[in-house]
N, C-alpha and C positions, 0 to 999 in steps of 0.2 A: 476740357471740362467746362460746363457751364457756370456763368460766374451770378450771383444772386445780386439782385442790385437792391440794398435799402429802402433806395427812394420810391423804388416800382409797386404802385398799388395795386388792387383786383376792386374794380369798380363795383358798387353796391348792388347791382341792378345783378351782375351775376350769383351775387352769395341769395339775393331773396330768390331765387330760382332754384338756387339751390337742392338739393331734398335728402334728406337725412336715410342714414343707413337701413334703419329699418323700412323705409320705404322704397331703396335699391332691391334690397333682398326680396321686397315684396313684386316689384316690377320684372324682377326676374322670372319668381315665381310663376305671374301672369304670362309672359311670355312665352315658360315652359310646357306650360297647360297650353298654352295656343297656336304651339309652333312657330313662334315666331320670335327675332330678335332685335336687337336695337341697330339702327345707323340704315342706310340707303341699303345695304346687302342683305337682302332675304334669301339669301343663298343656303338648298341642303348643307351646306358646309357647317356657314354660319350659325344654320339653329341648331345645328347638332353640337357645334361648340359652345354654343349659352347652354344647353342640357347638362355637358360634361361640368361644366362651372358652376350650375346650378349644386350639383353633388359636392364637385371638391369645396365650395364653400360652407357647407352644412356639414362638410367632413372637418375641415377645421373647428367652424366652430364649433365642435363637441368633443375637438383632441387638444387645441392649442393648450401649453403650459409655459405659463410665463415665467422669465427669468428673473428673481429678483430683485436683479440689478438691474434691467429694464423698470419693473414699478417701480422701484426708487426712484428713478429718474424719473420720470415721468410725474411721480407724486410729488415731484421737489418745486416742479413750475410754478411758478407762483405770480404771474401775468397771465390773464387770457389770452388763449391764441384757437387760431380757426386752420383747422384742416381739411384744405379742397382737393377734393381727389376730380381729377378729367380720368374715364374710364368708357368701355361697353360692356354689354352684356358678353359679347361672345371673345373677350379678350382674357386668354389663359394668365396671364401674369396676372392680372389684377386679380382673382378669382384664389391665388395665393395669395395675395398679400391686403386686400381688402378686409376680409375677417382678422388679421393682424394689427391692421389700422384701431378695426373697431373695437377690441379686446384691450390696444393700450390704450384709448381713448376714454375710455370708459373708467380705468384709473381714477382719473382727475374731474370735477366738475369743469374747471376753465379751462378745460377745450372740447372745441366745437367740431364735431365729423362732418361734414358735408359733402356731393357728389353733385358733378353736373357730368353729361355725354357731350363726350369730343367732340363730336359730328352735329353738336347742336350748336356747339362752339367754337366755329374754328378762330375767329378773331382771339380768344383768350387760348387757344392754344396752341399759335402760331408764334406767342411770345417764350413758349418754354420747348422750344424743338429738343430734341435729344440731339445732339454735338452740332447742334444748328441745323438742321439737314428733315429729321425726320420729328413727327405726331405720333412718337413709340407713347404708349402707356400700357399701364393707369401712369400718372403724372400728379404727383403732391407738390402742394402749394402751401407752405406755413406761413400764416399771414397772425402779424397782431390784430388780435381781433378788433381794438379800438379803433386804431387808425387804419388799418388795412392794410399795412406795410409787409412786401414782404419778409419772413423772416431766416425761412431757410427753402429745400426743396429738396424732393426725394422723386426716383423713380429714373425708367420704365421697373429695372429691378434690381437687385441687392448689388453690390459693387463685386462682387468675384464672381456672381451669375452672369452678369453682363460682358466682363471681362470673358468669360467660357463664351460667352453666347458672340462676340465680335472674334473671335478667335475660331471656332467652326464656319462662322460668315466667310471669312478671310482665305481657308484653307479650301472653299466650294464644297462643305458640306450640303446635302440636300436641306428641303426645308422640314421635311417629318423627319429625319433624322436630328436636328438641331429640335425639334419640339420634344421629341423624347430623353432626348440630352437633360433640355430643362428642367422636364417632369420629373427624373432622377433625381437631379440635384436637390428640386424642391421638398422631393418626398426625404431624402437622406438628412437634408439639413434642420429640418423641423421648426421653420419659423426662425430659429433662434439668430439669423443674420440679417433677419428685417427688425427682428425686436431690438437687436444689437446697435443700427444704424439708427433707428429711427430716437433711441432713446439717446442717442449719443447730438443728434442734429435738435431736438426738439428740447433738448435742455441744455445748450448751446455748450458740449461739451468737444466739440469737432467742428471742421471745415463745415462751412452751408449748405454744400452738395453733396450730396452721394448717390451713386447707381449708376452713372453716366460714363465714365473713365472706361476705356480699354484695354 
C-alpha cells in the first residue's frame, strides 16, 4: 500500500492548471462531437472509450443517490481541502467514479474539485504510482488547500474492486474479460463503496489510502 507522506506538497503551478469539473465534462463533450480523445493515443479504441464514458458519466450523474452517512461526513469537514483528480478521457474507472467525486464535493463549500490529464503530467504523477509500479487512474490527491499538504489519497478504484481486479490479473484473465468484470461490479455496487471510502478518507475517519491494496 501506498504510504501518504504529510510533508509532500503539489506545487501551485499545477492546481492553477488545473480545471474544474465542469469543464472536464465539457472537454469530453468536445472531444465526443469530434472523435477524438485525450493523451498521445488517438486510437479507434481509444475514442470509442471516451464516447462509452461520455454516457456512463451523464448516466451517473442523473442516477447517483447518496448515502447519508457520506453527506454527513463530508459536511462535518470544516478546513478547506482540494481535490486533484489525474485522469483521461478515455479511462473507464474514472468515468465511474468522477461524477461521485463531483456529487460529494458539491456537499461542502471548502472543497475544491479539480482535474489535471496524466499524460500532461507525468512528473506529478510519477509521485503517486499505484503499488509503485504503475500510472493506473484517475488518481486523487486530498490536499489542504492552504498549505497544499497532502492529506490523504484515493484511487485507481474502490478497495474490493481493485482487490477483484489484481486477482483476475493474477489468474491470466484476458483483458476484456477483466473490463467487463469491472463494469459488473460498478453497475451492481452503485457508487455506494466510493462514496463509502471517499467519505471515510476525506473526513479523516480511516487509514490515508484506499483503492491500492490487493
Amino acid at each position: 500500500m501506498e504510504s501518504v507522506n504529510p510533508t509532500r506538497t503539489v506545487e501551485s503551478d499545477y492546481l492553477q492548471k488545473s480545471i474544474s469539473y465542469e469543464a472536464y465534462s465539457a472537454l469530453i463533450d468536445d472531444l465526443v462531437a469530434t472523435s477524438r480523445t485525450t493523451g498521445p493515443d488517438q486510437s479507434e479504441a481509444f475514442i470509442h472509450y471516451t464516447q462509452l464514458n461520455q454516457q456512463r458519466m451523464h448516466r451517473w450523474e442523473k442516477t447517483i443517490q447518496l448515502l447519508p452517512s457520506a453527506e454527513s461526513a463530508i459536511r462535518s469537514i470544516a478546513t478547506p481541502q482540494t481535490w486533484l483528480v489525474l485522469t483521461e478521457a478515455w479511462c473507464g474507472d474514472a468515468a465511474h467514479s468522477i461524477p461521485v467525486l463531483h456529487a460529494l464535493a458539491a456537499l461542502n463549500p471548502l472543497i475544491t474539485l479539480r482535474f489535471l490529464l496524466r499524460d500532461e503530467n507525468p512528473q506529478l504523477m510519477d509521485r503517486y504510482l499505484t503499488n509503485g509500479i504503475s500510472r493506473s487512474i484517475p488518481k486523487l490527491i486530498g490536499l489542504d488547500t492552504m498549505a497544499r499538504k497532502e492529506l490523504f489519497t484515493w484511487g485507481p478504484r474502490p478497495a474490493p474492486l481493485q482487490a477483484l481486479f489484481m486477482k483476475l490479473r493474477e489468474e491470466g484473465s484476458v483483458y476484456a474479460a477483466i473490463k467487463e468484470e469491472l463494469q459488473h461490479w460498478y453497475n451492481k455496487d452503485k457508487t455506494v463503496t466510493i462514496q463509502e471510502e471517499m467519505a471515510a478518507l476525506a473526513a479523516g475517519t480511516t487509514q490515508p489510502t484506499i483503492g491500492l491494496t490487493a
